[in-house]
N, C-alpha and C positions, 0 to 999 in steps of 0.2 A: 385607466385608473390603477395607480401601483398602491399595494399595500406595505406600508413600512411596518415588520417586526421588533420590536422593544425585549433582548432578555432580560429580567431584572439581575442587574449584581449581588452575589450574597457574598456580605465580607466577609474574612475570614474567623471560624469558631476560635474566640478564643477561650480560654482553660478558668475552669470556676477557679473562683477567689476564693480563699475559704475564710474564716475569721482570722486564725492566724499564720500568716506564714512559716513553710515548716526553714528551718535554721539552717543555715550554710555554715560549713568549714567549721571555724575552732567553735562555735557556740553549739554547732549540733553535735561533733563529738563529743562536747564537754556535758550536753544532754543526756547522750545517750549513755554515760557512764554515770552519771548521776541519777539515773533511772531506773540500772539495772538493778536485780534482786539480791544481787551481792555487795550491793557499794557500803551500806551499811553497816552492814558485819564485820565487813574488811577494815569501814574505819571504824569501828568500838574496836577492835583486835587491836588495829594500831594506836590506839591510842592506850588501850589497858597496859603494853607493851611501856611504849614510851611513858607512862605514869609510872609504870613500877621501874623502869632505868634511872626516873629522875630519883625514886624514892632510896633505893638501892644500888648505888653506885656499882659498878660491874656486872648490872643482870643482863645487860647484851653482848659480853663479854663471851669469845669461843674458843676454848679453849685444845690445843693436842697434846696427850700425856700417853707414852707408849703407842703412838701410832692410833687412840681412839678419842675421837670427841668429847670434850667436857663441857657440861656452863650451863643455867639456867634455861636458857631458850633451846638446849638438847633436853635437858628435861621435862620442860613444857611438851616436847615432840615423842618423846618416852611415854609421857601420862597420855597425850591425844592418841595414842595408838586404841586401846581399849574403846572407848567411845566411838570412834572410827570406825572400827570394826564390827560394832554394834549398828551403828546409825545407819552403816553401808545395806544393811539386811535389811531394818526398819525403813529405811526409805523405799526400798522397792516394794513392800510389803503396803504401805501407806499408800505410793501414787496405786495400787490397786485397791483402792478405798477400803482397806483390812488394816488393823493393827495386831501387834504382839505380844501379850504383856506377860510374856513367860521367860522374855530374853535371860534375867539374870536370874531365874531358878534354872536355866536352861544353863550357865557360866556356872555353876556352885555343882551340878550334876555331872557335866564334864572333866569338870576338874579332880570333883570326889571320886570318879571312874577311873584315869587316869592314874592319880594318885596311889589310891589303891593297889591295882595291877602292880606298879614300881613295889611296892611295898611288901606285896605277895609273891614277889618274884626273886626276891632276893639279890639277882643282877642289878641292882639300878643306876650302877655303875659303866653299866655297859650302854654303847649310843642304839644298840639293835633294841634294847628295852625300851628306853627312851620313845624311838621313833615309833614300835609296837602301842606302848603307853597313848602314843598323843593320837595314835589312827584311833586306837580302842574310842577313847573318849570324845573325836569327830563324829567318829559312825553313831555311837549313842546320840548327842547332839541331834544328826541329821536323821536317825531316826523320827527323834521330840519331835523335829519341824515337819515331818512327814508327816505325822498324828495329828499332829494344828490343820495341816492343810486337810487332811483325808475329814477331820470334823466340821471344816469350812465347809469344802467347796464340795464332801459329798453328800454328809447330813443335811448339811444348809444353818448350821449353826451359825449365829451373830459373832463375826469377829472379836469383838471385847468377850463377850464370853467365853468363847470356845478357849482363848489363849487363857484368860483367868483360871479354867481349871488349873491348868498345868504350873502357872505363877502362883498359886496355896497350893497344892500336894507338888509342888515339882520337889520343894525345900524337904519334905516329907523323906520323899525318893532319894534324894540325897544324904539325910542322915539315917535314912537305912545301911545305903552303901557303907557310910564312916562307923554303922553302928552307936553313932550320936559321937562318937567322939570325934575330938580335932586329928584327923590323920598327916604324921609329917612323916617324912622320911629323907632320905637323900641320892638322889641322882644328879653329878654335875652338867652332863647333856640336856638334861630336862631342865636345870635352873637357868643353861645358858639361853633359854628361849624366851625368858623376859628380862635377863638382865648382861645376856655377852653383848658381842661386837661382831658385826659382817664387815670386811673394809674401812674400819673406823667408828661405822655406825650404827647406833645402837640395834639389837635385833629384833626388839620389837616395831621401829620405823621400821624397820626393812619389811618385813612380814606386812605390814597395815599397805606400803606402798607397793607391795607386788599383787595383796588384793586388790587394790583400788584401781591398779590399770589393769587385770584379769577380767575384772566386775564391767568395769569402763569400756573394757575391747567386746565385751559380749552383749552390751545394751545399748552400745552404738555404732558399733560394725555390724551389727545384725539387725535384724527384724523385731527382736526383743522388746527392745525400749521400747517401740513405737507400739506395740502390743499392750505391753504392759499398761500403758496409757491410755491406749483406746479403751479397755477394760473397766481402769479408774474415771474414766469420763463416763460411759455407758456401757455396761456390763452386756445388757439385752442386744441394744444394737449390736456392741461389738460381735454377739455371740451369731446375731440373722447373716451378719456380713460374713461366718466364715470362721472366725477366732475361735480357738480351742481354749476359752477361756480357761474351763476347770483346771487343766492340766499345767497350764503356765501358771494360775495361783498356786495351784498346788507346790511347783518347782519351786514357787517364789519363796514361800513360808519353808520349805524344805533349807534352802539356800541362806536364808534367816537363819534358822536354829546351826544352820553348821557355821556360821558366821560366831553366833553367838559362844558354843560352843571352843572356837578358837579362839576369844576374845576369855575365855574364861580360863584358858590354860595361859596364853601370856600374862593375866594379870594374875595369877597365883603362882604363875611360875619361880618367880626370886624368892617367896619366900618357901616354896614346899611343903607347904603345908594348907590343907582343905577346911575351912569352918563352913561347913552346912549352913549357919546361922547367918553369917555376913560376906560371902562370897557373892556377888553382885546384887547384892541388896540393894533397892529403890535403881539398880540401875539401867532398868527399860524405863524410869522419868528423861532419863539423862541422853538416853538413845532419840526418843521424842524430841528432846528440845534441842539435840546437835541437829536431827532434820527439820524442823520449823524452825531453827537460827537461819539453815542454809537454803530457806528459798519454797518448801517443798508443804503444798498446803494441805490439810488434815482431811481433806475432801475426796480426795485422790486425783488423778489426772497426772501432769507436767510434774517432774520431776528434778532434782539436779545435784549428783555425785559432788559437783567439784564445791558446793552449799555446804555439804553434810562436812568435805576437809576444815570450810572456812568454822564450820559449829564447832567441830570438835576441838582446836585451837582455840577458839574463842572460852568453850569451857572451859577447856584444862588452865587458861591465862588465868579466867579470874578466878578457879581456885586457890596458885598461885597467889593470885594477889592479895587473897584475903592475910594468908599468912606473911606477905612481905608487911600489909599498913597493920598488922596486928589490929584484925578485927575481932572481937569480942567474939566466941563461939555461938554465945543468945541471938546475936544479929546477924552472923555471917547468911541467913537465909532469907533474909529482910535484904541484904547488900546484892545476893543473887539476884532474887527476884527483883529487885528496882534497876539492876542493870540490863536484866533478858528485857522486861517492860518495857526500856526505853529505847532499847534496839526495833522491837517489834513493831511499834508506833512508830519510828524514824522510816520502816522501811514499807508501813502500810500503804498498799495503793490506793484505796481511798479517801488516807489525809492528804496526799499528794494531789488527788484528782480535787477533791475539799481546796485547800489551797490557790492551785490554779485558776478555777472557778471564781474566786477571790478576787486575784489580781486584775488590775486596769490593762484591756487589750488595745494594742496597735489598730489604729483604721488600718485597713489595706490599701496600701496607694499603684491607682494606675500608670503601667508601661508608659511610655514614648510612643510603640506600636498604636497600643489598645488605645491610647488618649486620640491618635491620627485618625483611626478608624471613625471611633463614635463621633469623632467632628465633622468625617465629610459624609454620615449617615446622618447628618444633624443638618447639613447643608443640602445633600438631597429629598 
């Protein structure tokens, strides 16, 4: 009596089906740039751009005189320096679920400091003052921010708070220094810092883009950035895992205020003169909303520099543009706000995930392989 063995056959596993297929070739690049946290921004920019070209004939117009850049779209990148320079601070500050709202009492104190010294010094003519002048009024600066951090992260003070001191008495502090008054004087080395030329181009670009890749190289060639974020995602965890949280916020708000700080000397630099009263006045709104233009959400966590560029051009454009369509100064804040609005809604993940949800999906249709298989499983 022989026994015959039967192995059963198992066809081959094939790979879930999901609802929808993910996209091949030009439809899923063209996905995935249409998905990303920048597409948005990038087209309001281009488009405020090309609006104001059609509106004023020669605004993309670049011009060389003497070997330096001229033309609107150079001035646009003159005014986004300042914002840049703020945002750059305020975003690292933010993805560690902190904010700062002392940025531009922190720009009106540097600058008052700064000023001063030139003033008191009677050199200010000379580049050794000058260069003296602007350490003087970084150091202060990075001082402030060392103060925000030490009332964070040692006190345990509430970010909004801790920095609002310093945003009502900062402006205080500074018209101490002026003694309430408008301090000007004249230094040409110190003017040349918001309003010369490095190689053609202007020097305040040059200054925002040697930050932005100094900032860039140290939060993404290092271990930084990804710190920083584990921090703004979970602070506790970050801390059981190992991360010196304190000392990195603390760095961070440090690096803020000296940010700030230099953001307050190029933008008072052309004119030389310090008003306590509106030297960066409301301009930690402006720092806020260059980093939530470029990506970067109020919660903390995920981050992204190259966000904060796209903000800071997008603001300075539709300044700009207020004054090319001659908008009414009553409304220019109405005109703001219904264009930041409709960016932010364009690039919500949410309406997007809302939308898709929406839409009529594909069946998913079986292979050639997979149809062959389930046929001769159908047959055995």
């Amino acid at each position: 009596m022989s026994t015959t063995t039967t192995t059963p056959t198992t066809p081959p596993a094939t790979p879930p089906v999901s609802g929808s297929p993910a996209p091949r070739g030009a439809q899923g690049v063209l996905r995935r740039i249409t998905h990303h946290h920048l597409f948005w921004p990038v087209v309001a920019l281009v488009v405020m751009l090309l609006a104001c070209g059609l509106r004023s004939p020669g605004f993309l117009d670049v011009t060389i005189m003497d070997g330096h850049l001229f033309g609107q779209i150079i001035d646009i990148m003159r005014a986004s320096a300042t914002p840049l320079l703020l945002g750059i601070g305020m975003c690292l500050v933010i993805a560690t679920g902190g904010i700062d709202l002392s940025v531009g009492a922190v720009m009106a104190i540097s600058l008052a400091v700064s000023l001063t010294y030139i003033d008191a010094s009677g050199t200010g003519g000379t580049l050794s003052t000058a260069l003296a002048a602007v350490a003087i009024g970084l150091l202060v600066a990075a001082v402030i921010g060392a103060f925000n951090g030490f009332l964070v992260t040692v006190l345990g003070i509430q970010p909004f708070i801790a920095t609002m001191i310093l945003m009502v008495a900062g402006r205080g502090i500074a018209m101490l220094i002026t003694k309430g008054q408008i301090t000007t004087t004249t230094s040409p080395p110190f003017k040349s810092i918001g309003s010369g030329f490095i190689l053609g181009i202007p020097t305040p670009v040059v200054i925002a883009a040697v930050v932005f890749a100094l900032v860039a190289l140290l939060v993404r060639r290092t271990a930084l950035g990804m710190l920083v974020e584990s921090i703004g995602i979970n602070r506790e965890a970050s801390r059981l895992a190992g991360v010196q949280s304190r000392n990195i916020t603390w760095f961070v708000y440090l690096l803020c205020g000296l940010l700030a700080g230099l953001a307050g000397i190029v933008y008072g630099a052309p004119t030389m003169a310090a008003d306590a009263n509106n030297i960066g006045l409301m301009k930690e709104l402006d720092a806020i909303m260059v980093v939530v233009l470029g990506g970067t959400k109020l919660d903390g966590g995920k981050f992204s520099l190259a966000g904060v560029v796209v903000g800071a051009l997008l603001l300075s454009t539709l300044e700009r543009a207020v004054v090319i369509f001659h908008i009414s100064s009553q409304i220019t804040p109405l005109f703001k706000a219904l264009v930041l609005i409709v960016v932010c809604i364009a690039a919500s993940e949410r309406l997007r995930s809302l939308l898709a949800s929406r839409l009529p999906r594909k069946r998913p249709t079986l292979g050639a392989g997979t149809a062959a298989t389930t046929a001769k499983g159908a047959a055995a």
